[in-house]
Phi, psi and omega in degrees: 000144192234196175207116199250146196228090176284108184222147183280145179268005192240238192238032178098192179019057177256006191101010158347295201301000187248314143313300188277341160290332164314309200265356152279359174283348200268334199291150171257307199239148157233105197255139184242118212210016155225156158095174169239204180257053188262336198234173201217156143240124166264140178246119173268120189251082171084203197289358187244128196232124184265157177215137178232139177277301195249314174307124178271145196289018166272340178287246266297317184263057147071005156336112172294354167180127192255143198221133185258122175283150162320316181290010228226141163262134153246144179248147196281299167340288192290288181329296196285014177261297188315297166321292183304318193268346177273320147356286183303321178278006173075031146284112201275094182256082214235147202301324210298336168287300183261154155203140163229135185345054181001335174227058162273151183274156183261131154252126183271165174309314180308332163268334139320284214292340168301319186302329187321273189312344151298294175307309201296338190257333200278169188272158186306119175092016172229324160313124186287331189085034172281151212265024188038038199249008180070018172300292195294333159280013192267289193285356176293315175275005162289304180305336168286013186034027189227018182291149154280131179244180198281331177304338194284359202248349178295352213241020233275353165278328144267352167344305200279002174269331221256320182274005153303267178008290168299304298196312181296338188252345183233334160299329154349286170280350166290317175280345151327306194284341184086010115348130160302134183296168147296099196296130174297325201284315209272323149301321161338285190316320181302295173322295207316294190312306171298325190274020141288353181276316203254359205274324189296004199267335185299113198205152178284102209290321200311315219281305159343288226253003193240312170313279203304320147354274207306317192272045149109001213282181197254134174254137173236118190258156197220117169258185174239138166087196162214197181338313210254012153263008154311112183299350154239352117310341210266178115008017198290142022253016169295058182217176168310192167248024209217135128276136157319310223240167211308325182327320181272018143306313211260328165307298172340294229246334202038058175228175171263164181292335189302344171299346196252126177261318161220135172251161211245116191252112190260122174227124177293135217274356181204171169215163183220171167212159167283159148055204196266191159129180187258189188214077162347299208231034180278124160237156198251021197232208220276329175314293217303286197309313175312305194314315194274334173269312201278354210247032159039059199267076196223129153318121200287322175257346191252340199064007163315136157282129198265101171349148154196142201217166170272140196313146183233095182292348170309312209275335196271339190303307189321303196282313167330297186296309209273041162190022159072345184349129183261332187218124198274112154283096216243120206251167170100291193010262159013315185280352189256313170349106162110325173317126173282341192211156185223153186267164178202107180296103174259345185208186180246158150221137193251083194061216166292024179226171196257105210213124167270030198194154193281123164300147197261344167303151163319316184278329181275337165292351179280339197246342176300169176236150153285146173228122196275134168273135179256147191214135207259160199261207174179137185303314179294179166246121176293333196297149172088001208271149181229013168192168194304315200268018155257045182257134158290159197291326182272354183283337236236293198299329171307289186281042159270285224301287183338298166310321181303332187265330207247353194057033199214149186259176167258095208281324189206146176233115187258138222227334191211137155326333167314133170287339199290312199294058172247101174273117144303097178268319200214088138301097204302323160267009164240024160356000000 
């Protein structure tokens, strides 16, 4: 029995939400242990599709218990709005169900209108595409030690030093900006008013998540966005405000590492990304816009339309090391159906060189190329297929090579937004 760490190997939207609702019906505990409500899953259940930001996708499958992590920004607002509407689909979302971390940091209205203003001001080739939603100036005062955190509204006779604190640092910047400063009194009244909604959710989540370890039950941590969005892996400064990659289960979650036993690398059968940054393997021509119309390739939160390229085994290999990956879940497939012939990025060329590995400057990453595998496609159909020999011979042969480029095997191959339309090789809790 494992305890499985569900992480994306791409820039994120690789299909998560459906790998991790398989595997949340299996879960006892389900943790959410990044990020903010900037990411999404949608989960389809029978006629009904839930779509979640903050909330883990174990209240949908019956978990006995789902847990919002330390490593997670919250905005109190955005839970109870989120609560209410999953409610409303007859989810029973109840603290006996959910807890949350004690010492997440809070995002206020101040770190939305900073993020805004800050995206809306920067010049062309410098905008990140962030969803103006305060992750990142939410986690800059975590690292800034001036956060309000959610344990803080529990205490409201110090409430008011804490928000001087904050308040010394971003009216500041506020008046740089030509802003009206932040009444403090009038924030206060705001904590105050949120916190009977959100305080009963509140719990020492580690002891929660260390208990349950012990008595053997299966945990499943599930993160947002993915590997190549780490702020020290990733695509910086194109990247989150959070690591990403599986390691930050176990900071995230307030366990050791000895908790995680395998991690589940979800990888799209092609790639795409949100927002700016660079793509190797971005195509701008009628290949690409087919890929992005069959494979309904729109943000779960922002409904942004998503870059799409041909898969880049430079980039999943990479993510496979810095985040141990054990196993690969390969989404999509299906969205490739009918193509006569398919790219496979195997290498880089960097000026006059040859490169297996993504760079980590800015200007070389703008400046690699790909060097393309040509791979031949196939006339049949993937979708739905729930076993090998509903394969075509060349679909089969596609995803060999892909493990063979990536080092990694493949544990599960998804086939439909359906949960059923799954071939299973390696159940990530049965290793």
């Amino acid at each position: 029995m494992a305890n499985v760490v569900v992480v994306g190997s791409q820039w994120g939207d690789e299909g998560k939400g459906k790998i991790v609702d398989w595997l949340s019906e299996q879960a006892d505990v389900v943790v959410r242990f990044q990020g903010g409500h900037n990411a999404g899953h949608t989960l389809v259940v029978g006629n009904v599709t839930y779509k979640l930001s903050l909330l883990p996708s174990g209240l949908v499958r019956g978990a006995k218990l789902s847990v919002i992590g330390n490593g997670v920004v919250l905005d109190p607002q955005a839970l109870i709005d989120e609560i209410a509407r999953i409610s409303a689909q007859g989810i029973d979302v109840s603290p006996e169900r959910l807890r949350v971390a004690e010492t997440v940091a809070l995002i206020l209205p101040l770190h939305r209108e900073l993020d805004a203003i800050r995206e809306n001001a920067a010049a062309v080739g410098t905008k990140i595409g962030t969803t103006k939603r305060g992750i990142g100036p939410a986690y800059e005062d975590k690292v800034g030690r001036r956060a309000i955190r959610l344990v803080d509204l529990s205490h409201p006779a110090s409430l008011d030093g804490k928000i001087d604190r904050l308040l010394t640092h971003h009216n500041a910047l506020r008046r740089g900006l030509g802003i009206d400063p932040v009444d403090a009194i009038a924030l206060r009244e705001e904590l105050l008013a949120l916190a009977p909604k959100v305080l009963p959710y509140m719990d020492r989540t580690w002891a929660l998540l260390d208990d349950a370890r012990r008595r053997g039950e299966k945990i499943l941590y599930e993160g947002a966005q993915g590997a190549l969005l780490d702020v020290d892996h990733g695509t910086y400064p194109f990247v989150t405000s959070s690591n990403t990659v599986a390691a930050q289960a176990a900071t995230g979650s307030g366990l050791g590492p000895n908790a995680i036993d395998y991690v589940l690398g979800i990888t799209k059968a092609y790639t795409t990304r949100v927002g700016e940054g660079p793509f190797p393997t971005e195509l701008s021509d009628e290949i690409g816009r087919t890929i992005g119309e069959r494979g309904h390739e729109f943000g779960t939160v922002t409904g942004r339309p998503r870059r799409c390229g041909w898969f880049d085994a430079v980039l999943v290999r990479q993510t496979v090391r810095t985040s141990g990956i054990t196993g690969i879940a390969l989404t999509k497939l299906d969205v490739l159906d009918g193509l006569e012939s398919l790219k496979v990025c195997t290498r880089y060329r960097l000026g006059n060189e040859e490169i297996d590995y993504f760079p980590a400057g800015q200007d070389a990453q703008a400046e690699v190329e790909p060097i393309y595998e040509t791979i031949e496609g196939w006339s049949g159909s993937t979708a739905g297929a729930r076993s090998w020999v509903d394969l075509p011979a060349e679909a089969v042969k596609y995803v060999r090579r892909i493990e063979e480029l990536i080092g990694c095997p493949v544990a599960l191959l998804s086939t439909s937004p359906e949960r059923a339309d799954t071939i299973l090789v390696q159940n990530p809790f049965e290793p």
